[in-house]
C-alpha positions as CSV (number, residue, x, y, z in Angstrom):
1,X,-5.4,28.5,3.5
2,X,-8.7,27.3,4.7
3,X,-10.1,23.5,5.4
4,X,-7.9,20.8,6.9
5,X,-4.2,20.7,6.7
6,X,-4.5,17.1,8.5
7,X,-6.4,13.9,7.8
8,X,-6.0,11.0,9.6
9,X,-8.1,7.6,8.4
10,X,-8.2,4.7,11.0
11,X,-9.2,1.7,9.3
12,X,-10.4,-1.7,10.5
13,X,-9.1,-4.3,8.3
14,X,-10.7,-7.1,6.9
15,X,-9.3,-10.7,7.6
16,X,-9.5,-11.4,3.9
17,X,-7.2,-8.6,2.7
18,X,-6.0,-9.4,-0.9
19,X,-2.2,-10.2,-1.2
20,X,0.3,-8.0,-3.2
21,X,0.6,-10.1,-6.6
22,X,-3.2,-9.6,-6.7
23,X,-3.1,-6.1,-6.5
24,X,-0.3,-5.5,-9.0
25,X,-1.6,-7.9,-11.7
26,X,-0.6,-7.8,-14.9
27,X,2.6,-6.4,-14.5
28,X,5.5,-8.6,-12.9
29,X,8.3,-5.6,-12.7
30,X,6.0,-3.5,-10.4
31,X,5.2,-6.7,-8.2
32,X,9.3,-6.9,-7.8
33,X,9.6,-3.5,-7.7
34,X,7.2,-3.3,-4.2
35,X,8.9,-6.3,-3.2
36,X,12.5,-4.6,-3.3
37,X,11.5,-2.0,-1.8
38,X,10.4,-3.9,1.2
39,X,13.9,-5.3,1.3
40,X,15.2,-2.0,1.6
41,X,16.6,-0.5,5.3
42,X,14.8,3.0,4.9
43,X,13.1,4.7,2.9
44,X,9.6,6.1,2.4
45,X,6.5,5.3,0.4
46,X,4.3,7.9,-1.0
47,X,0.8,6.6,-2.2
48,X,-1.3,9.2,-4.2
49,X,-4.5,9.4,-5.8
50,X,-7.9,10.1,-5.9
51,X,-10.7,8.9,-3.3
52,X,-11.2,5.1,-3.6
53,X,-8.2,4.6,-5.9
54,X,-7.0,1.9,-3.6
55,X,-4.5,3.5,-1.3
56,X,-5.8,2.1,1.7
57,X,-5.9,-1.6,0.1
58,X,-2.8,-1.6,-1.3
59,X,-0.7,-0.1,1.3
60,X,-2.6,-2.9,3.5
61,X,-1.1,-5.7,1.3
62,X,2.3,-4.3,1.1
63,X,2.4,-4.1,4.8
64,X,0.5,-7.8,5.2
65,X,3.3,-8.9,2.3
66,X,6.1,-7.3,4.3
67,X,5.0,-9.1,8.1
68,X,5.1,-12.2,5.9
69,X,8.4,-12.1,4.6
């Protein structure tokens, strides 16, 4: 296997993230679904997709959403 087998991203963010029900507009079950699963005790989270899908952003909102609650 050549190329890297880590990647690492540090990211500065912006004071004017956009919060969670903006993100996952348009569909109310998904915007419960994330916020049950930030109720939850463990777990993990898997984002996937393609470059400038919105990862980043929206792992950033659940996170903002989740020091808010």
């Amino acid at each position: 296997m050549t190329g890297p087998r880590l990647s690492l991203m540090i990211w500065k963010p912006k004071s004017d993230v956009l919060p969670l029900d903006k993100i996952v507009s348009g569909n109310q079950s998904s915007l419960q679904t994330f916020k049950s699963w930030s109720k939850a005790q463990a777990g993990i989270i898997v984002l996937a997709g393609g470059p400038g899908s919105g990862k980043t952003t929206t792992m950033h909102s659940f996170l903002q959403d989740l020091s808010n609650s």
